[in-house]
C-alpha positions as YAML, in Angstrom:
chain: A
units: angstrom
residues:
- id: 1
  name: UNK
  ca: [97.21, 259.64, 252.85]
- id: 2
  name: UNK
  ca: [99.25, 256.87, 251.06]
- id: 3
  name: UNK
  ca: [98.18, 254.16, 248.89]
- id: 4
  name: UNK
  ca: [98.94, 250.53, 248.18]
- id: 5
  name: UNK
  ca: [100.12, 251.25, 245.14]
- id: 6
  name: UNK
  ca: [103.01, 253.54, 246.56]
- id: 7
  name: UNK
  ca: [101.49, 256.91, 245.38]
- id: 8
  name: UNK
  ca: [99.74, 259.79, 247.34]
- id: 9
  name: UNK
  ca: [97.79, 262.34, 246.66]
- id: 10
  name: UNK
  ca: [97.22, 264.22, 243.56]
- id: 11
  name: UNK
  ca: [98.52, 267.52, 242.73]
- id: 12
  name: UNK
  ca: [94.59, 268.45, 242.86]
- id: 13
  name: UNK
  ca: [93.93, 266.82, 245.73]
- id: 14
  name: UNK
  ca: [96.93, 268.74, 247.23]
- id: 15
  name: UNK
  ca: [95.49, 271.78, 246.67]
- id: 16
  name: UNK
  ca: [91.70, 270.99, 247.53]
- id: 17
  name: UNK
  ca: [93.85, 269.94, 251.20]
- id: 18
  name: UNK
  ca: [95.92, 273.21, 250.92]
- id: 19
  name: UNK
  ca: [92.95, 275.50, 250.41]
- id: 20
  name: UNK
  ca: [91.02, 273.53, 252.93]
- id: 21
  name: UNK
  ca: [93.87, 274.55, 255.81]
- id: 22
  name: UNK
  ca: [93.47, 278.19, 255.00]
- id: 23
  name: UNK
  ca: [89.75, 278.22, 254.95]
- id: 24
  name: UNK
  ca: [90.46, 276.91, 258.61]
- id: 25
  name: UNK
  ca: [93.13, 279.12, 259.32]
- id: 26
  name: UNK
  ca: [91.10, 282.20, 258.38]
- id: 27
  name: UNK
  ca: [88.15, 281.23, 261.00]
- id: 28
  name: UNK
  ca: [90.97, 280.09, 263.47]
- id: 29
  name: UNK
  ca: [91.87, 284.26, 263.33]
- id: 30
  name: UNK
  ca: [88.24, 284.75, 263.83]
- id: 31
  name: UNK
  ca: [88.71, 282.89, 267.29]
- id: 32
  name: UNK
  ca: [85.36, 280.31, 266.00]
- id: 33
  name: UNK
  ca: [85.62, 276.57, 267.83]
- id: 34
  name: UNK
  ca: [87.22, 273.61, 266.34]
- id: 35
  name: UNK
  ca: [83.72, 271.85, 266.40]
- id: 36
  name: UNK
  ca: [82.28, 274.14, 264.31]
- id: 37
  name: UNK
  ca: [84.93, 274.50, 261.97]
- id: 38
  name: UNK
  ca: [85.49, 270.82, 261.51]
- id: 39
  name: UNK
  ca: [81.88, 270.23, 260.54]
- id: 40
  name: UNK
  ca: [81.77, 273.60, 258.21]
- id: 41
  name: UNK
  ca: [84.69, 272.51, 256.22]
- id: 42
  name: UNK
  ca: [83.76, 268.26, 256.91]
- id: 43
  name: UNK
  ca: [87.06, 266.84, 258.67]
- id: 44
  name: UNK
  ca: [87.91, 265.58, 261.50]
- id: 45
  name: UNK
  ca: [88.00, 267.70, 264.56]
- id: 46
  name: UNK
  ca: [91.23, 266.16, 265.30]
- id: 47
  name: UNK
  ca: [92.50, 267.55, 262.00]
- id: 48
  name: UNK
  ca: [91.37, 270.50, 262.77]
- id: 49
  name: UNK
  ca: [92.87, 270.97, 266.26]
- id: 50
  name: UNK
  ca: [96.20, 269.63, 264.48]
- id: 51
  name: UNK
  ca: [95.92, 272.30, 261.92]
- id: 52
  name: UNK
  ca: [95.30, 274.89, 265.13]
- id: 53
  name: UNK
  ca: [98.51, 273.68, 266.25]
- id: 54
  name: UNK
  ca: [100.52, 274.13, 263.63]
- id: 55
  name: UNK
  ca: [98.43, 277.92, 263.11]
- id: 56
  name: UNK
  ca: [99.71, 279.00, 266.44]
- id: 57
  name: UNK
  ca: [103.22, 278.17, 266.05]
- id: 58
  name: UNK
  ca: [104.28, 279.36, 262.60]
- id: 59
  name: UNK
  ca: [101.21, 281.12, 261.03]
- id: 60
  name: UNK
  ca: [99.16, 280.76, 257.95]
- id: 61
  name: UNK
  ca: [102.27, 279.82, 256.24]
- id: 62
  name: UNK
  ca: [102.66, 277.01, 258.48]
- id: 63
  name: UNK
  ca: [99.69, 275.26, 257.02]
- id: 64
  name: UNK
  ca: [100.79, 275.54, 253.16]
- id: 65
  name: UNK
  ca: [101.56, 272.24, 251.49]
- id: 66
  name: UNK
  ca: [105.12, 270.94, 251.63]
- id: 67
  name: UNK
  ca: [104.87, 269.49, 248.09]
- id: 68
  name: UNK
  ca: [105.05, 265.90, 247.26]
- id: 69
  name: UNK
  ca: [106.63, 263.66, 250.52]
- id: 70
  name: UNK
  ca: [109.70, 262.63, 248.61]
- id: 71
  name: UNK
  ca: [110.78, 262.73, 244.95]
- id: 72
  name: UNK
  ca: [112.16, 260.32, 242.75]
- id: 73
  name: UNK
  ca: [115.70, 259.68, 243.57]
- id: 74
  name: UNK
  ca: [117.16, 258.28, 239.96]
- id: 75
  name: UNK
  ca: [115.89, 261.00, 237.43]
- id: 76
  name: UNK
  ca: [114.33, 260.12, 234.30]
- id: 77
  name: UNK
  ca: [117.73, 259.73, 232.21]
- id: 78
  name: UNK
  ca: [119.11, 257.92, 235.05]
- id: 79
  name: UNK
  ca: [116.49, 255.49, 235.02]
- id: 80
  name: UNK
  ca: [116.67, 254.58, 230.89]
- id: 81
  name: UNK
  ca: [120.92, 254.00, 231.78]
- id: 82
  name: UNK
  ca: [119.81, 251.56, 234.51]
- id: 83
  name: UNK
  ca: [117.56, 249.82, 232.05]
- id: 84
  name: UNK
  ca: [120.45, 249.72, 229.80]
- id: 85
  name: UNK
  ca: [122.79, 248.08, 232.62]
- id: 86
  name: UNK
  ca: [119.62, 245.64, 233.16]
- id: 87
  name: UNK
  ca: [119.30, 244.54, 229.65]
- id: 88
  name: UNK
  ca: [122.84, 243.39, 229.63]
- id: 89
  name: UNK
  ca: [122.21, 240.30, 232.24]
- id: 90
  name: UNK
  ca: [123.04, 239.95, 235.52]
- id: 91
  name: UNK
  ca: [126.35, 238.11, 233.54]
- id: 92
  name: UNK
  ca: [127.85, 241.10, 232.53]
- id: 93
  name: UNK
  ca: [127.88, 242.68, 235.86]
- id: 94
  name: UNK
  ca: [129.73, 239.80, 237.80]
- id: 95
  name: UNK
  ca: [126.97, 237.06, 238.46]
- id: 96
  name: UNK
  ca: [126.77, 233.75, 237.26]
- id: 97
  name: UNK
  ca: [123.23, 232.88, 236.63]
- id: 98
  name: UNK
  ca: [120.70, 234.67, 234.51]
- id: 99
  name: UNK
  ca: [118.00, 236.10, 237.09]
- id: 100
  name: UNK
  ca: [117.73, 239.88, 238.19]
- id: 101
  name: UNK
  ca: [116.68, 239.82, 241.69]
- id: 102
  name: UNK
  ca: [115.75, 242.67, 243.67]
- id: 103
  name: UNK
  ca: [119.40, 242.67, 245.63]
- id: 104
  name: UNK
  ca: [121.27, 242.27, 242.85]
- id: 105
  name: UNK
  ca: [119.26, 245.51, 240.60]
- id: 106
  name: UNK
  ca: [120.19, 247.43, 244.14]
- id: 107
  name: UNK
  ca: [123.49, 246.15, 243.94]
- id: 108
  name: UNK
  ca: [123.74, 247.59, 240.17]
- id: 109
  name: UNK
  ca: [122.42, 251.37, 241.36]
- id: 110
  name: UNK
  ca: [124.58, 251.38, 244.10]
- id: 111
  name: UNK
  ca: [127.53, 251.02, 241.67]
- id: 112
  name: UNK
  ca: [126.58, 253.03, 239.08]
- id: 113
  name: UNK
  ca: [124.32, 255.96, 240.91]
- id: 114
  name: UNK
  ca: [126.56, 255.72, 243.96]
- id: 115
  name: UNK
  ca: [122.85, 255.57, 246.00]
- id: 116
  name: UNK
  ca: [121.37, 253.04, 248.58]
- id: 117
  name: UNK
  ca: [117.82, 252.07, 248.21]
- id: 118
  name: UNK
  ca: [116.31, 249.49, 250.25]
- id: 119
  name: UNK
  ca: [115.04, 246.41, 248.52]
- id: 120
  name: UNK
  ca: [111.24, 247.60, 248.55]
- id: 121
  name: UNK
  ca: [112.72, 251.05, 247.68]
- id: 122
  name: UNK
  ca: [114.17, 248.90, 244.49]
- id: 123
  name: UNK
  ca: [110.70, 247.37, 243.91]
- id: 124
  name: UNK
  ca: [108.82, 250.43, 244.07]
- id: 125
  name: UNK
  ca: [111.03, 252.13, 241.74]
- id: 126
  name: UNK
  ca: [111.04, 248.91, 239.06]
- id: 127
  name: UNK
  ca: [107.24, 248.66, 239.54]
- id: 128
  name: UNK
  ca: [107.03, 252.65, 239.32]
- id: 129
  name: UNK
  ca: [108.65, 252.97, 236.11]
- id: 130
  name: UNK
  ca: [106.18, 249.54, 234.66]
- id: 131
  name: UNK
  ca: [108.53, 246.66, 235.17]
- id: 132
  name: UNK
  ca: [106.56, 243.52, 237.21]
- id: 133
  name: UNK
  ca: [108.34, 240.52, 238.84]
- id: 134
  name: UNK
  ca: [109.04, 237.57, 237.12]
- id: 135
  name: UNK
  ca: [109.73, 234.29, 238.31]
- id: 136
  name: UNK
  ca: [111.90, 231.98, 235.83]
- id: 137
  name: UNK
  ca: [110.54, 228.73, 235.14]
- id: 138
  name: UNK
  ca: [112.18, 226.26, 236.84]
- id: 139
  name: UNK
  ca: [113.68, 224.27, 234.35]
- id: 140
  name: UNK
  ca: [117.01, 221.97, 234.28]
- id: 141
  name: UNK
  ca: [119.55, 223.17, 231.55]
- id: 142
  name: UNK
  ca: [120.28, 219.53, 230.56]
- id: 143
  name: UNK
  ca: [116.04, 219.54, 229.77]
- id: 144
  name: UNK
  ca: [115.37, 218.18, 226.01]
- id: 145
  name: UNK
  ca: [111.79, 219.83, 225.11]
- id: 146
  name: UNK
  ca: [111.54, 217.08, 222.18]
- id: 147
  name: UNK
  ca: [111.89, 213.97, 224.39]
- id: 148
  name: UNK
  ca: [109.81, 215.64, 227.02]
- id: 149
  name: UNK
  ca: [107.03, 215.92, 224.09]
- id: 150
  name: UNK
  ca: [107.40, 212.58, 222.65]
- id: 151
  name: UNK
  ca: [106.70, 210.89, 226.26]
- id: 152
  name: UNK
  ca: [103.51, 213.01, 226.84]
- id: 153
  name: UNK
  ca: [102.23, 211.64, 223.56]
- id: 154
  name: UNK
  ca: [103.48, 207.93, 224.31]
- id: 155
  name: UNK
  ca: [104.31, 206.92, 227.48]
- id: 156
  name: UNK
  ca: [101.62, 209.22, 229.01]
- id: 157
  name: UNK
  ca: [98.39, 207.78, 227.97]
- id: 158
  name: UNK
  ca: [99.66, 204.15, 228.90]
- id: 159
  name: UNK
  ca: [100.46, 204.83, 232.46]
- id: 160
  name: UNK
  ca: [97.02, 206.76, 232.73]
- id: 161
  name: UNK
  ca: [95.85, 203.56, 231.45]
- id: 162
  name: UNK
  ca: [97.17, 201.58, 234.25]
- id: 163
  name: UNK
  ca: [94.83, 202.51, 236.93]
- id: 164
  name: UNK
  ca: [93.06, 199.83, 239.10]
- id: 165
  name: UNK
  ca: [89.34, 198.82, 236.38]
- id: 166
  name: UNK
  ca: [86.60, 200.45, 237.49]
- id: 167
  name: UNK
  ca: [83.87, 197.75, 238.25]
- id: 168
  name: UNK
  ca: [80.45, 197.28, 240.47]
- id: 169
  name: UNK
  ca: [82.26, 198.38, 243.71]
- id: 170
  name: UNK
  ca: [80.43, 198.83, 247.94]
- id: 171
  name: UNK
  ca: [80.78, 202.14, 249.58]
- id: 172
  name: UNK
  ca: [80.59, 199.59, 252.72]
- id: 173
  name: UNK
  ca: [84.15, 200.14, 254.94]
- id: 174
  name: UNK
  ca: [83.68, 196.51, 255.78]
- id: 175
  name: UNK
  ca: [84.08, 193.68, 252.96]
- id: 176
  name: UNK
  ca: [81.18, 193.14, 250.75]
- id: 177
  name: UNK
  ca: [81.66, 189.24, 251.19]
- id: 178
  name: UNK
  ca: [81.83, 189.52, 255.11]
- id: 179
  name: UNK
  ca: [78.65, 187.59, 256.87]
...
């Protein structure tokens, strides 16, 4: 079972599942029905005739867990250099603007780690390790934050002021003065 959030299951919950299989595979030796053990144990019969399968063919052994699906790829130490590389700017490492996108942090591992992730690999491993997308305020370089200020407070409130008066008014479509 997989989650949004890109994890799994819990070490715990691993072995709840792992002693689960070998309750099975203990009453599979015993010759009982699928049925029965799938509402003993409360799964799925189909998980139990899958675990059956996999009984036949390789044993109990077949049905021990295989340990977490896949494990991190960029260790912990690895990790804190390509936070490192990151807090340099994208500058430093060839581009001209100042924005990290997803492509360009792949870019960086693949020339550093020698490894290819994927772009959502990229994400997952950023959002992982507590890092969250940003998107840069779009914001001209030429931008003067004072003059910006000093027309909210001035030139603002007169052009709100400039709106048609407000007076006794018809919700008629047709022209109050029409016959």
């Amino acid at each position: 079972m997989r989650y949004p959030q890109g994890g799994g299951l819990t070490a715990e919950r691993q072995q709840f599942r792992e002693e689960l299989r070998l309750k099975a595979a203990e009453r599979f030796a015993q010759g009982e029905a699928s049925l029965v053990i799938a509402k003993d144990l409360r799964v799925s019969v189909r998980s139990v005739q899958r675990w059956r399968q996999m009984w036949d063919k390789g044993g109990p052994r077949a049905l021990r867990s295989q340990g977490p699906a896949s494990l991190p790829r960029l260790s912990e130490k690895q990790f804190a250099q390509l936070e490192a590389e990151l807090a340099k700017g994208p500058a430093a490492h060839g581009w001209e603007d100042q924005r990290w996108t997803l492509s360009r942090v792949k870019t960086v591992i693949g020339r550093r780690f020698h490894l290819t992730y994927t772009i959502q690999g990229v994400r997952k491993l950023l959002v992982r390790n507590g890092w969250s997308c940003q998107v840069p305020a779009r914001r001209a370089i030429e931008r003067d934050d004072d003059a910006v200020a000093g027309w909210v407070k001035e030139v603002w409130p007169c052009a709100e002021d400039s709106r048609r008066p407000m007076g006794p008014g018809s919700s008629s479509r047709t022209r109050p003065d029409s016959p």
